[in-house]
C-alpha positions in Angstrom: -2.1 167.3 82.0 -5.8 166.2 82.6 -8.1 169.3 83.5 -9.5 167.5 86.5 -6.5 167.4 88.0 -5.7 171.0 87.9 -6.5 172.1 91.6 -7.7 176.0 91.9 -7.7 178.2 95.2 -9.9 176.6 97.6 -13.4 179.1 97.2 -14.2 177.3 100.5 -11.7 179.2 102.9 -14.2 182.0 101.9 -16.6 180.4 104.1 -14.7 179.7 107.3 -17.6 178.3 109.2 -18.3 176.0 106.4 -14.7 174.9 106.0 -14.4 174.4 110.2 -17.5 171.9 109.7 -16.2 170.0 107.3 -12.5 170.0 109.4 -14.2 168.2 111.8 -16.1 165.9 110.0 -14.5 161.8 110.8 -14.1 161.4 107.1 -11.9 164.4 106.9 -9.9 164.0 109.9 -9.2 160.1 108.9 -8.4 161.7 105.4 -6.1 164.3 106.9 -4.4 161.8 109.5 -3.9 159.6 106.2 -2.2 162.4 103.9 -0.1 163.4 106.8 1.3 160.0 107.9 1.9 159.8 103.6 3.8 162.8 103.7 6.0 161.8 106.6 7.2 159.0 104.8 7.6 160.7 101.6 9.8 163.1 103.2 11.9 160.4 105.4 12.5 158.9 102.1 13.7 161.7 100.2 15.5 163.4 102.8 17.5 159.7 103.4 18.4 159.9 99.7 16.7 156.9 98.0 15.8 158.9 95.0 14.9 155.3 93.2 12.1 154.8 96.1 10.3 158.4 95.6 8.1 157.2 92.3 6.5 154.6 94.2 4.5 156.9 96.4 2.9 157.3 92.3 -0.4 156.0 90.3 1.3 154.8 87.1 -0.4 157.8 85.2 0.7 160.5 88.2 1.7 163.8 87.6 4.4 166.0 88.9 5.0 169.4 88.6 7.7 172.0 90.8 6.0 175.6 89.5 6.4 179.0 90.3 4.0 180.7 92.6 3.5 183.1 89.6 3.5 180.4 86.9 1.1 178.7 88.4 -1.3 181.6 89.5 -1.4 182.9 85.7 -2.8 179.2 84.6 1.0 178.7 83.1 2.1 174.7 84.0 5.8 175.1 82.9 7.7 174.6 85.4 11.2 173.5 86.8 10.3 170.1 86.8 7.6 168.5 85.1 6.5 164.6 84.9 4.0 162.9 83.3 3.7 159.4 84.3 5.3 156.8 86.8 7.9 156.4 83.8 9.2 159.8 83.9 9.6 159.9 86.9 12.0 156.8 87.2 14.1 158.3 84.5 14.5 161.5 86.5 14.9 159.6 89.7 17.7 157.3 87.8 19.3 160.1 86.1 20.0 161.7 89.9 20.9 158.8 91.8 23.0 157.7 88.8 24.4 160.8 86.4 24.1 163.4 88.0 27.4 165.3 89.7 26.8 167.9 92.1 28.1 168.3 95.6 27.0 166.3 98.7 24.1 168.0 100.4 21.6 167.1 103.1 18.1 167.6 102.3 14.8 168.0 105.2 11.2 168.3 104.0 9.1 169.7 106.5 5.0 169.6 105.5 2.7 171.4 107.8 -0.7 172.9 108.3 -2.3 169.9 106.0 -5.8 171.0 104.8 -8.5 168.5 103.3 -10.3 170.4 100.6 -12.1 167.2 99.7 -12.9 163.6 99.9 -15.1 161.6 97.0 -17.2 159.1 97.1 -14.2 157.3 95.0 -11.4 157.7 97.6 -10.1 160.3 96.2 -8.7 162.6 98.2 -7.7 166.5 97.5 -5.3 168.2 100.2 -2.8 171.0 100.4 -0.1 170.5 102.8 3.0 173.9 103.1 6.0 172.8 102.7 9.7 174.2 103.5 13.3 172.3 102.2 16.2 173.0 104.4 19.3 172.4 103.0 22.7 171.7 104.5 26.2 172.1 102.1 29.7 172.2 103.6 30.2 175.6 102.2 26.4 176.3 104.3 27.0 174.3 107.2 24.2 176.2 109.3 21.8 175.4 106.4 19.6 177.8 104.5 16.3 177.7 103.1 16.5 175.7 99.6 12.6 176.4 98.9 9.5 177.4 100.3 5.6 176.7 99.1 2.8 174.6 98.8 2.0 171.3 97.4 -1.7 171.1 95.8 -1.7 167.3 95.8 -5.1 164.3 94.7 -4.4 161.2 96.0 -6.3 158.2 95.3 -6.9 155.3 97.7 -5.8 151.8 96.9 -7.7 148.6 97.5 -5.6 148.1 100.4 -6.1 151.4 101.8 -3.0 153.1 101.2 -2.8 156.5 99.1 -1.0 156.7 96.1 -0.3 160.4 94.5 -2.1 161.1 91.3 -1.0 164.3 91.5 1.4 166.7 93.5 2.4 170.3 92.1 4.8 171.9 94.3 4.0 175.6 94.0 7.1 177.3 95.5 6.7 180.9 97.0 10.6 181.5 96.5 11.6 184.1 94.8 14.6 183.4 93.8 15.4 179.4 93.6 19.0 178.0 93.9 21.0 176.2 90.9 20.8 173.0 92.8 17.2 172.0 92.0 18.1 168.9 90.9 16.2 167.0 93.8 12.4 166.4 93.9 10.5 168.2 96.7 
């Protein structure tokens, strides 16, 4: 994985005045409204199942890692999934939709309290966004919590103004993670 791309706590939140200025600065409110209205359809999409869509919302080169809370904070990138490229990501995607057995199950990706850490000159953008994924079995029909975390996502803006992922690492915060974690998050 490219060093660059490796996201570290935000030093910034240390500085809360500094980091309420730049909340309200237009570029990072249009960069906020941006990566929200992104992640809305990136969950719709996943949540409705169409497994073969979710590598489009990739750069060809993107990256995607699901990591441990404690993996991650001890600079480890092994994780439960792990994809290097649009490529890889198809062949998981395909290997789901297609292979895979595993019993039906109802997926919703909720993505809240998105935070801006920064916006380049480039378009690029740097965000973190909390995520939960509720899941719904017919042996849990009231649902139960599949995963908890964060994503630490850099998005890079297209010539037409739409933001592609060049990399999301979902760092989840649960402790213990189901034997179902065959989905991306």
């Amino acid at each position: 994985m490219n060093q660059e791309l490796k996201l570290s706590p935000d030093k910034g939140l240390k500085d809360v005045k500094g980091a309420l200025a730049r909340a309200c600065d237009p570029a990072f409110r249009e960069a906020k409204h941006a990566v929200e209205a992104f992640n809305a359809l990136y969950s719709a999409v996943l949540d409705d199942g169409d497994l073969e869509d979710w590598p489009e919302f990739f750069t060809e080169d993107g990256f995607y890692n699901i990591v441990s809370r404690e993996n991650h904070d001890h600079g480890l990138p092994v994780g439960l999934v792990y994809c290097e490229g649009k490529n890889m990501m198809r062949d998981r995607a395909m290997a789901i939709a297609k292979t895979s057995m595993f019993g039906p199950r109802y997926l919703r990706h909720y993505m809240t309290n998105t935070r801006i850490t920064d916006v380049g000159d480039d378009g690029t953008i740097r965000a973190e966004a909390n995520y939960i994924l509720i899941e719904v079995l017919a042996e849990w029909p009231e649902g139960r919590l599949h995963q908890a975390g964060r994503m630490q996502d850099v998005f890079e803006t297209q010539e037409d103004g739409s933001l592609l992922l060049k990399s999301r690492i979902a760092i989840y915060d649960t402790l213990l993670v189901h034997n179902a974690l065959v989905l991306p998050v």
